[in-house]
C-alpha positions, 0 to 999 in steps of 0.5 A, spaced: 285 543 876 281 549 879 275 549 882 270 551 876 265 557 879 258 556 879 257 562 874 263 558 869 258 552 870 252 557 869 255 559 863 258 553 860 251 550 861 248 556 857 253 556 851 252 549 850 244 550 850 244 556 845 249 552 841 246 545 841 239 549 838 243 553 833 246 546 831 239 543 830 234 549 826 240 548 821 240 540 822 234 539 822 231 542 815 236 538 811 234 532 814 227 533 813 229 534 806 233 527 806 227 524 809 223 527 804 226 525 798 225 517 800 217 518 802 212 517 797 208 523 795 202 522 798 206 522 805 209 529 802 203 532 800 199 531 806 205 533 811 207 527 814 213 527 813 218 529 819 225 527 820 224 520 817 222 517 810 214 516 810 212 510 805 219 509 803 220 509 795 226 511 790 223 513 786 225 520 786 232 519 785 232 513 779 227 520 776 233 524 777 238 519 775 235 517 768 234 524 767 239 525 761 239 534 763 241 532 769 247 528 769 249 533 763 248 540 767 252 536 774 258 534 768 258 542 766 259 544 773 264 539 775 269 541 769 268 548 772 270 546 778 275 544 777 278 548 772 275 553 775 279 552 782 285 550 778 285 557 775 284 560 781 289 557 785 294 559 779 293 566 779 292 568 786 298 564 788 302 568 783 300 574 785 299 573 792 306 571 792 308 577 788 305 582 793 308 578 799 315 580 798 317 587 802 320 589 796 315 589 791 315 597 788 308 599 789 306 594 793 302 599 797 297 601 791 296 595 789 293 592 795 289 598 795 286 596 788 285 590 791 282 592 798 277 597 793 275 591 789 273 588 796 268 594 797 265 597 791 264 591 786 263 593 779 256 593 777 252 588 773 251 591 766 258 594 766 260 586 768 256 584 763 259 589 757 265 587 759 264 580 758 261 581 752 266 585 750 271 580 749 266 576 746 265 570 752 258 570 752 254 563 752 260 560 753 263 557 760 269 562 760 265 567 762 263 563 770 271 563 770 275 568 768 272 575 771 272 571 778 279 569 778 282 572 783 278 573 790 281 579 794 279 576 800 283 569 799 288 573 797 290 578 802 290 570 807 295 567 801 298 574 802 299 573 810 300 566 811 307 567 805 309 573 810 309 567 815 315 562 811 320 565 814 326 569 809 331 564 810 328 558 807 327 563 801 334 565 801 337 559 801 334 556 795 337 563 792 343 562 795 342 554 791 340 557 785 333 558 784 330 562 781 323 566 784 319 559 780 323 555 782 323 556 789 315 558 789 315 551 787 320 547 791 320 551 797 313 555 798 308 550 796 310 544 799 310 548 806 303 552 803 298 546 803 294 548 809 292 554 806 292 552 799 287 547 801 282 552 804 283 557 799 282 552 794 275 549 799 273 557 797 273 557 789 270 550 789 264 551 793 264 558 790 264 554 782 259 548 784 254 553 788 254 558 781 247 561 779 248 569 777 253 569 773 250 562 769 244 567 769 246 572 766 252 569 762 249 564 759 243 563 753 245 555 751 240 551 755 246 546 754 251 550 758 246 550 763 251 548 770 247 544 775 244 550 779 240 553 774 238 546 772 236 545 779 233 552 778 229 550 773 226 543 777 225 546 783 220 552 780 217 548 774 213 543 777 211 541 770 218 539 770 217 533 775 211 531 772 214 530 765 220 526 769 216 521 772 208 522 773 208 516 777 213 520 782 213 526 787 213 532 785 216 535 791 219 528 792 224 529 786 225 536 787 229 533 794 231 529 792 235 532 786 237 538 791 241 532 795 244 529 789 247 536 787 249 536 795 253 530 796 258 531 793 261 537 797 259 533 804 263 527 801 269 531 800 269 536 806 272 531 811 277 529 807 280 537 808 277 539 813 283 538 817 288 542 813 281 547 812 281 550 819 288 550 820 289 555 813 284 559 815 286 561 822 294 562 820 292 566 814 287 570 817 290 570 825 297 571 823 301 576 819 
Protein backbone atom coordinates (compact mmCIF):
# COMPACT_ATOMS: atom_id res chain seq x y z
CA UNK A 1 0.00 0.00 0.00
CA UNK A 2 1.11 3.85 -1.02
CA UNK A 3 2.49 6.27 1.30
CA UNK A 4 -0.82 8.24 2.33
CA UNK A 5 0.03 12.31 1.78
CA UNK A 6 -0.36 14.53 4.50
CA UNK A 7 -2.98 16.40 2.81
CA UNK A 8 -4.96 12.60 1.91
CA UNK A 9 -4.76 12.18 5.78
CA UNK A 10 -5.98 16.30 6.26
CA UNK A 11 -8.45 15.46 3.86
CA UNK A 12 -9.67 12.14 5.42
CA UNK A 13 -9.87 13.70 8.92
CA UNK A 14 -12.15 16.57 7.59
CA UNK A 15 -14.54 14.55 5.62
CA UNK A 16 -14.90 12.03 8.48
CA UNK A 17 -15.53 15.10 10.78
CA UNK A 18 -18.38 16.94 8.44
CA UNK A 19 -19.85 13.50 8.09
CA UNK A 20 -19.89 12.31 11.89
CA UNK A 21 -21.65 16.06 12.75
CA UNK A 22 -23.97 15.80 9.79
CA UNK A 23 -24.86 12.22 11.09
CA UNK A 24 -25.46 13.42 14.54
CA UNK A 25 -27.83 16.89 13.79
CA UNK A 26 -29.96 14.19 12.31
CA UNK A 27 -29.30 11.39 14.99
CA UNK A 28 -29.91 13.21 17.88
CA UNK A 29 -33.49 15.01 17.23
CA UNK A 30 -35.08 11.27 17.12
CA UNK A 31 -33.40 10.41 20.10
CA UNK A 32 -34.49 12.99 21.89
CA UNK A 33 -37.57 11.95 20.72
CA UNK A 34 -37.34 8.44 22.05
CA UNK A 35 -36.27 9.84 25.17
CA UNK A 36 -39.29 11.88 25.43
CA UNK A 37 -41.55 9.44 24.69
CA UNK A 38 -40.37 7.21 27.92
CA UNK A 39 -39.96 10.52 30.35
CA UNK A 40 -42.72 11.89 32.55
CA UNK A 41 -44.39 15.22 31.67
CA UNK A 42 -43.04 17.34 34.22
CA UNK A 43 -39.62 16.29 32.95
CA UNK A 44 -40.98 17.39 29.40
CA UNK A 45 -42.32 20.39 30.21
CA UNK A 46 -39.80 21.67 32.04
CA UNK A 47 -36.76 20.66 29.55
CA UNK A 48 -34.98 18.39 30.92
CA UNK A 49 -35.21 15.68 28.90
CA UNK A 50 -31.86 15.24 26.68
CA UNK A 51 -31.04 11.84 24.97
CA UNK A 52 -32.37 9.86 27.98
CA UNK A 53 -35.71 9.23 29.46
CA UNK A 54 -36.59 11.63 32.72
CA UNK A 55 -38.67 10.19 35.11
CA UNK A 56 -39.17 6.69 33.09
CA UNK A 57 -42.93 5.90 32.49
CA UNK A 58 -45.10 4.09 29.51
CA UNK A 59 -47.73 5.73 30.07
CA UNK A 60 -47.62 7.45 26.89
CA UNK A 61 -47.80 4.62 24.66
CA UNK A 62 -50.22 2.39 26.55
CA UNK A 63 -52.25 5.90 25.61
CA UNK A 64 -51.72 5.38 22.47
CA UNK A 65 -52.18 1.82 22.40
CA UNK A 66 -55.71 1.84 23.72
CA UNK A 67 -56.42 4.59 21.48
CA UNK A 68 -59.14 2.75 19.22
CA UNK A 69 -58.51 5.55 16.18
CA UNK A 70 -55.35 4.96 16.32
CA UNK A 71 -54.83 1.26 15.43
CA UNK A 72 -57.84 1.79 12.98
CA UNK A 73 -55.98 4.81 11.00
CA UNK A 74 -52.46 2.57 11.11
CA UNK A 75 -54.73 -0.81 9.74
CA UNK A 76 -55.76 1.82 6.67
CA UNK A 77 -52.36 2.85 6.12
CA UNK A 78 -50.88 -0.47 6.07
CA UNK A 79 -53.80 -2.02 3.61
CA UNK A 80 -52.66 0.90 1.44
CA UNK A 81 -49.15 0.26 1.46
CA UNK A 82 -49.51 -2.87 0.43
CA UNK A 83 -51.95 -2.69 -1.98
CA UNK A 84 -50.55 0.23 -3.05
CA UNK A 85 -46.98 -1.05 -3.45
CA UNK A 86 -48.36 -3.95 -5.25
CA UNK A 87 -50.22 -1.98 -7.89
CA UNK A 88 -47.18 0.06 -8.17
CA UNK A 89 -44.70 -2.45 -8.66
CA UNK A 90 -47.69 -4.19 -11.30
CA UNK A 91 -47.83 -1.23 -13.74
CA UNK A 92 -44.73 0.31 -13.95
CA UNK A 93 -42.88 -3.11 -14.31
CA UNK A 94 -45.30 -3.75 -17.37
CA UNK A 95 -44.74 -0.71 -18.59
CA UNK A 96 -40.97 -0.28 -18.10
CA UNK A 97 -40.74 -3.60 -19.60
CA UNK A 98 -42.56 -2.38 -22.76
CA UNK A 99 -40.56 0.91 -23.44
CA UNK A 100 -37.13 -0.94 -22.55
CA UNK A 101 -37.46 -3.14 -25.77
CA UNK A 102 -35.65 -0.97 -28.79
CA UNK A 103 -38.42 -2.04 -30.91
CA UNK A 104 -41.13 -0.41 -29.48
CA UNK A 105 -42.85 2.23 -32.36
CA UNK A 106 -42.95 5.46 -30.37
CA UNK A 107 -41.07 4.57 -27.88
CA UNK A 108 -39.30 8.03 -28.01
CA UNK A 109 -42.58 9.88 -27.35
CA UNK A 110 -43.68 8.20 -24.88
CA UNK A 111 -40.63 8.64 -22.86
CA UNK A 112 -40.94 12.29 -23.40
CA UNK A 113 -44.59 12.25 -21.86
CA UNK A 114 -43.02 10.73 -19.05
CA UNK A 115 -40.14 13.05 -18.66
CA UNK A 116 -42.89 16.00 -19.08
CA UNK A 117 -44.78 14.51 -16.31
CA UNK A 118 -41.63 14.69 -14.23
CA UNK A 119 -41.32 18.37 -14.55
CA UNK A 120 -44.72 20.02 -14.92
CA UNK A 121 -46.84 18.07 -12.45
CA UNK A 122 -50.83 18.65 -12.87
CA UNK A 123 -51.98 21.10 -10.55
CA UNK A 124 -54.06 20.49 -7.63
CA UNK A 125 -57.61 21.62 -8.57
CA UNK A 126 -57.55 20.08 -12.13
CA UNK A 127 -56.14 16.58 -9.96
CA UNK A 128 -58.96 17.01 -7.74
CA UNK A 129 -61.65 17.22 -10.57
CA UNK A 130 -60.46 14.61 -12.25
CA UNK A 131 -60.42 12.33 -9.07
CA UNK A 132 -63.89 13.29 -8.68
CA UNK A 133 -64.67 12.93 -12.11
CA UNK A 134 -64.42 9.47 -11.76
CA UNK A 135 -66.15 9.41 -8.83
CA UNK A 136 -63.33 8.04 -6.30
CA UNK A 137 -63.85 10.95 -3.77
CA UNK A 138 -63.68 9.73 0.20
CA UNK A 139 -62.85 6.54 -1.04
CA UNK A 140 -58.93 4.84 -0.58
CA UNK A 141 -58.50 4.54 -4.32
CA UNK A 142 -58.03 7.94 -4.63
CA UNK A 143 -54.32 7.67 -2.53
CA UNK A 144 -53.57 4.74 -5.27
CA UNK A 145 -54.45 5.09 -8.44
CA UNK A 146 -53.45 8.80 -9.66
CA UNK A 147 -49.87 7.89 -8.36
CA UNK A 148 -49.64 4.67 -9.87
CA UNK A 149 -46.78 5.12 -12.02
CA UNK A 150 -43.80 7.22 -10.95
CA UNK A 151 -41.61 8.39 -13.94
CA UNK A 152 -38.67 8.62 -11.68
CA UNK A 153 -38.97 4.85 -10.84
CA UNK A 154 -39.39 4.14 -14.01
CA UNK A 155 -36.85 5.52 -16.07
CA UNK A 156 -34.61 3.28 -13.34
CA UNK A 157 -36.98 -0.18 -13.96
CA UNK A 158 -36.22 1.05 -17.82
CA UNK A 159 -32.15 1.26 -17.37
CA UNK A 160 -31.72 -1.91 -15.38
CA UNK A 161 -34.28 -4.01 -18.21
CA UNK A 162 -31.80 -2.62 -20.68
CA UNK A 163 -28.99 -4.21 -18.47
CA UNK A 164 -30.32 -8.19 -18.94
CA UNK A 165 -28.52 -9.21 -21.74
CA UNK A 166 -30.70 -9.94 -25.26
CA UNK A 167 -29.85 -13.55 -25.39
CA UNK A 168 -31.62 -14.48 -22.23
CA UNK A 169 -34.84 -13.13 -23.66
CA UNK A 170 -34.10 -14.86 -26.94
CA UNK A 171 -33.68 -18.09 -25.65
CA UNK A 172 -36.97 -18.07 -23.94
CA UNK A 173 -38.48 -17.20 -27.19
CA UNK A 174 -36.64 -19.47 -29.13
CA UNK A 175 -38.32 -21.93 -25.98
CA UNK A 176 -41.65 -20.79 -26.75
CA UNK A 177 -42.38 -18.11 -24.47
CA UNK A 178 -44.40 -15.57 -24.81
CA UNK A 179 -43.54 -11.95 -23.84
CA UNK A 180 -45.44 -12.73 -20.19
CA UNK A 181 -43.94 -15.65 -19.79
CA UNK A 182 -40.50 -14.64 -20.27
CA UNK A 183 -41.13 -11.48 -18.05
CA UNK A 184 -42.14 -13.80 -15.57
CA UNK A 185 -39.66 -16.65 -15.68
CA UNK A 186 -36.61 -14.75 -17.23
CA UNK A 187 -36.85 -10.88 -16.18
CA UNK A 188 -38.23 -10.80 -12.63
CA UNK A 189 -36.05 -13.54 -11.02
CA UNK A 190 -33.13 -11.52 -12.33
CA UNK A 191 -34.72 -8.08 -11.24
CA UNK A 192 -35.04 -8.42 -7.51
CA UNK A 193 -32.49 -5.84 -6.81
CA UNK A 194 -34.24 -3.28 -8.38
CA UNK A 195 -37.80 -4.34 -7.84
CA UNK A 196 -36.98 -4.31 -4.26
CA UNK A 197 -35.83 -0.64 -3.94
CA UNK A 198 -38.53 0.41 -6.40
CA UNK A 199 -40.56 -1.26 -4.18
CA UNK A 200 -38.74 0.62 -0.87
CA UNK A 201 -39.80 3.85 -2.85
CA UNK A 202 -43.79 3.57 -3.21
CA UNK A 203 -43.85 1.83 0.23
CA UNK A 204 -42.20 4.84 1.99
CA UNK A 205 -44.29 6.78 -0.38
CA UNK A 206 -47.92 5.30 0.76
CA UNK A 207 -46.99 5.14 4.64
CA UNK A 208 -45.48 8.41 4.77
CA UNK A 209 -49.08 10.09 2.65
CA UNK A 210 -50.81 13.22 3.81
CA UNK A 211 -51.84 15.63 1.03
CA UNK A 212 -53.76 13.37 -1.06
CA UNK A 213 -55.45 11.69 2.30
CA UNK A 214 -56.19 15.77 2.93
CA UNK A 215 -57.57 16.29 0.03
CA UNK A 216 -59.32 13.22 -1.21
CA UNK A 217 -60.85 12.15 1.90
CA UNK A 218 -63.87 13.71 3.98
CA UNK A 219 -64.42 10.27 6.22
CA UNK A 220 -62.82 10.70 9.71
CA UNK A 221 -62.73 6.80 9.39
CA UNK A 222 -60.71 6.69 6.20
CA UNK A 223 -58.33 8.84 7.92
CA UNK A 224 -54.77 6.93 7.07
CA UNK A 225 -52.19 7.39 10.17
CA UNK A 226 -50.48 10.53 8.89
CA UNK A 227 -53.43 12.61 9.36
CA UNK A 228 -54.22 10.88 12.58
CA UNK A 229 -50.93 11.64 13.36
CA UNK A 230 -51.88 15.12 12.38
CA UNK A 231 -54.83 15.52 14.33
CA UNK A 232 -52.82 14.36 17.54
CA UNK A 233 -49.66 16.41 17.27
CA UNK A 234 -51.80 19.75 16.53
CA UNK A 235 -54.87 19.15 18.66
CA UNK A 236 -53.48 19.03 22.36
CA UNK A 237 -57.03 18.60 23.49
CA UNK A 238 -56.67 15.18 21.73
CA UNK A 239 -53.87 14.04 24.14
CA UNK A 240 -55.74 15.09 27.13
CA UNK A 241 -58.98 13.22 26.17
CA UNK A 242 -56.61 10.25 25.48
CA UNK A 243 -55.32 9.80 29.01
CA UNK A 244 -55.37 13.34 31.69
CA UNK A 245 -52.83 11.38 33.72
CA UNK A 246 -50.43 11.37 30.65
CA UNK A 247 -48.24 13.99 28.58
CA UNK A 248 -49.36 15.55 26.27
CA UNK A 249 -46.10 16.12 24.34
CA UNK A 250 -45.13 12.70 25.71
CA UNK A 251 -48.10 10.91 23.75
CA UNK A 252 -47.33 13.13 20.62
CA UNK A 253 -44.01 11.30 20.71
CA UNK A 254 -44.56 8.76 21.17
CA UNK A 255 -47.46 8.09 18.70
CA UNK A 256 -44.70 9.53 16.04
CA UNK A 257 -42.25 6.77 17.05
CA UNK A 258 -44.89 3.79 16.85
CA UNK A 259 -45.96 5.25 13.31
CA UNK A 260 -42.12 5.06 12.47
CA UNK A 261 -41.18 1.63 13.81
CA UNK A 262 -42.30 -0.01 11.17
CA UNK A 263 -40.30 1.42 8.44
CA UNK A 264 -37.06 1.06 10.80
CA UNK A 265 -37.89 -2.59 11.11
CA UNK A 266 -37.91 -3.56 7.65
CA UNK A 267 -35.46 -1.08 6.15
CA UNK A 268 -32.42 -3.55 7.04
CA UNK A 269 -33.96 -6.47 5.67
CA UNK A 270 -33.75 -4.65 2.16
CA UNK A 271 -31.46 -2.45 2.40
CA UNK A 272 -28.74 -4.74 0.88
CA UNK A 273 -30.61 -5.29 -2.29
CA UNK A 274 -31.81 -1.43 -1.92
CA UNK A 275 -28.19 0.01 -2.58
CA UNK A 276 -27.55 -2.35 -5.28
CA UNK A 277 -30.94 -1.23 -7.47
CA UNK A 278 -30.52 2.14 -7.18
CA UNK A 279 -26.94 2.02 -8.31
CA UNK A 280 -27.51 -0.43 -11.34
CA UNK A 281 -30.39 1.13 -12.43
CA UNK A 282 -29.66 4.75 -12.09
CA UNK A 283 -25.68 4.34 -12.99
CA UNK A 284 -25.84 1.89 -15.68
CA UNK A 285 -27.83 2.23 -19.05
Amino acid sequence: MGRVSRARKWFIVGNYTVLTLVSLCMLLPFVNMVAGSFSGGNAILQGLVTVWPVNFTLENYIAVIKNAGFWKSFGITVYITVLGTALNLAFTTLMAYGLARPDLKGRSAIILVVLFTMIFTAPIIPSFLLVKSLGMLDTLWALMIPSLVSGFNLLIMISFFQNIPDGLTEAAKIDGCHEYRTLWSIVLPLSLPVMTTIGMFYAVGHWNGYYAAMMYLRDPGWFPLQVKLRQIVVDSDTASVLNSLSSAEGIKMATIIVATVPVMIIYPFVQKHFVKGAMIGSVKG
